[in-house]
N, C-alpha and C positions, 0 to 999 in steps of 0.2 A: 429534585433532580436525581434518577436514577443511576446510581456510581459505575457499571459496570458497563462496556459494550461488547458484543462478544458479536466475530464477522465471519461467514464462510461463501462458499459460492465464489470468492474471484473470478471474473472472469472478462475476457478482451472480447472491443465488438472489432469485426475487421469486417470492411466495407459495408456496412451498418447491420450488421447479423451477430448478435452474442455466440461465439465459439465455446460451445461445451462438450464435456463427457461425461462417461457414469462418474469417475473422482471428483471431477469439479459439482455436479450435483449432489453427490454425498457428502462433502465437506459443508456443503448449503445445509444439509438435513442434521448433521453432526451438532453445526452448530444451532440452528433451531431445538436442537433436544435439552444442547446447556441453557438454552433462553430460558424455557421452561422452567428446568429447576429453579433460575434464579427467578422467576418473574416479577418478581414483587421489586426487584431491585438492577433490573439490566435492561438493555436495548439492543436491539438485532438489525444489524446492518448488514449491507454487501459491497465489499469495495471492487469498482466496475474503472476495467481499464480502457477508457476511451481515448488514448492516445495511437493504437491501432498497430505496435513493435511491444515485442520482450524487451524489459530492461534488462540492458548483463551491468558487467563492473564496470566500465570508465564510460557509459554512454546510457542515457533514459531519452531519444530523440521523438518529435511525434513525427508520425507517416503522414506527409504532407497529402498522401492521396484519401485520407481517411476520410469518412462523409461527416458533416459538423452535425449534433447530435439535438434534437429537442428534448431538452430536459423537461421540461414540463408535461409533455405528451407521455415520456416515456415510460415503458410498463417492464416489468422482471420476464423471465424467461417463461412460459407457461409449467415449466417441469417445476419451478421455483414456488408460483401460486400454487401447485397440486399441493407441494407438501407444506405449506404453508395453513394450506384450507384441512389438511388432514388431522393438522394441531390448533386448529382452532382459530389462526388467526390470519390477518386480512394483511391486505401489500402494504396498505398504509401505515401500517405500525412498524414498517422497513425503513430504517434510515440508510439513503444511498450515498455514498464518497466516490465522488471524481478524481481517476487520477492525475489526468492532465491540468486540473486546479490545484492538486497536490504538487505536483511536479512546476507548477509557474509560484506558488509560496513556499517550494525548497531552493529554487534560482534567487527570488527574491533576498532570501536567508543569507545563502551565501554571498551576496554582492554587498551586504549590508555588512557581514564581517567581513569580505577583504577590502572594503573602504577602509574599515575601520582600524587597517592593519596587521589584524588578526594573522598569527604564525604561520600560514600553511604553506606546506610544501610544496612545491612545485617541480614533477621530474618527468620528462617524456610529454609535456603538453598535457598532463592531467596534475590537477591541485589534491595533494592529499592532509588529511585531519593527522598529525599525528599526537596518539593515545600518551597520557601524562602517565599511567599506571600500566598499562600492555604496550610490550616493545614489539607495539606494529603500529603499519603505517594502514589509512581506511581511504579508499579516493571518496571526493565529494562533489567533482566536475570536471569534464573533458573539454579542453580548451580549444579553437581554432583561430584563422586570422581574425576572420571577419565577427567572432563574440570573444572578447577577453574572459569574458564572467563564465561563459562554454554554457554547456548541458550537464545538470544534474544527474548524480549517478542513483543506482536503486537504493544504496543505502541510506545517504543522504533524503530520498523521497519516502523512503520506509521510518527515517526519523521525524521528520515534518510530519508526518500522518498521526505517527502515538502523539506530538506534542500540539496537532491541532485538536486531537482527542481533548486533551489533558484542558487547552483553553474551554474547551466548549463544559468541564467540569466530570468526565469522567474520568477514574482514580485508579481502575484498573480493564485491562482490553485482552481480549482471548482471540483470538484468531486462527482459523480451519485453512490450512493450506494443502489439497493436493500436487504430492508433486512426482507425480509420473513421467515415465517419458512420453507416454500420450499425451501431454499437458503442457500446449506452447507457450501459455502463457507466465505460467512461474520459472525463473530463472532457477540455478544451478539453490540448493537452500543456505547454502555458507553465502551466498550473495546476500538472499533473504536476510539472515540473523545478523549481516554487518550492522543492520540499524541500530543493535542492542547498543555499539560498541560507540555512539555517537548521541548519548546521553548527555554525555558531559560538556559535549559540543552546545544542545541545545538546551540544557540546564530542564532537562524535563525529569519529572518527578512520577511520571505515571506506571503503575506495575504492568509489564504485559508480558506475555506467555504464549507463544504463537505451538498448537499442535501439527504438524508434518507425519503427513501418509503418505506411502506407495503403493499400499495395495488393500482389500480389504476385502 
């Protein structure tokens, strides 16, 4: 099992089209250049937000107009194959992460602690994690009438991700985020890096290191 996963390219399909730009292609190529180095011991993924909404802080919702997606048909963006073919290697050695499966085993997460009575705060209709060592409070779901359990927030769905890494046996994750303002689909990055802070929430062990650009 190769220890390492290293993800760039993010990016949202909305109404079944991958929304790109030059950043979010570059982060794609950034991170295919760390593949490289490491090759002998990593794996190149691209986490694809098929949920069809930016997640912010107290809300990760899907667009109910979004078109349901064939996973098995579906293929990377042709810009993605170019530079892919240009370093030698083929789609298939791409492992893809959904986020809307991310985001239905970060709801799952949290329903399973607040059965279980788990401390959280609850202020304003959003449940927050609060940090045993940082004297802050992190949201992990936005509540309404009709879901007690609510919608998972991006931190929360950014922690589920390193720790379904961490199941699947990788021990350390790098990940290429452009975050321009051309760029709808990454939130504000202090949203991004909440997930560091909800380690302890889900007792995950894996090293990650996410690099953030704006320009380049």
């Amino acid at each position: 099992m190769k220890e390492k996963l290293i993800t760039g390219g993010h990016f949202m399909i909305k109404e079944g089209k991958p929304l790109l730009n030059e950043g979010t292609i570059e982060s794609f190529r950034r991170a295919v250049e760390l593949h490289k180095k490491y090759f002998n011991n990593s794996v190149l993924g691209v986490l694809i937000n098929d949920m069809g909404v930016t997640c912010q802080r107290v809300a990760c919702p899907i667009d109910g107009s979004s078109q349901k997606i064939d996973k098995q048909k579906f293929s990377l963006p042709a810009e993605y194959i170019e530079i892919l073919q240009k370093n030698g290697l083929q789609e298939e050695n791409i492992q893809i992460f959904w986020e809307k499966h991310i985001r239905n085993r970060a709801k799952k997460f949290f329903r399973r602690k607040l059965k279980s009575k788990f401390p959280f705060v609850l202020e304003e209709k959003t449940y927050f994690y609060q940090h045993p060592r940082v004297a802050r409070k992190f949201p992990v779901s936005s509540v309404n009438e009709q879901d007690k359990y609510g919608t998972p927030t991006c931190a929360l769905i950014m922690a589920t991700f390193y720790k379904e890494l961490e199941k699947q046996g990788f021990r350390e994750n790098f990940n290429f985020y452009y975050t321009g303002k051309d760029n709808p689909n990454v939130p504000d990055p202090k949203i991004l890096e909440c997930g560091y802070f909800l380690a302890d929430l889900t007792k995950q062990q894996i090293k990650v290191e996410n690099f953030l650009f704006n320009n380049f």
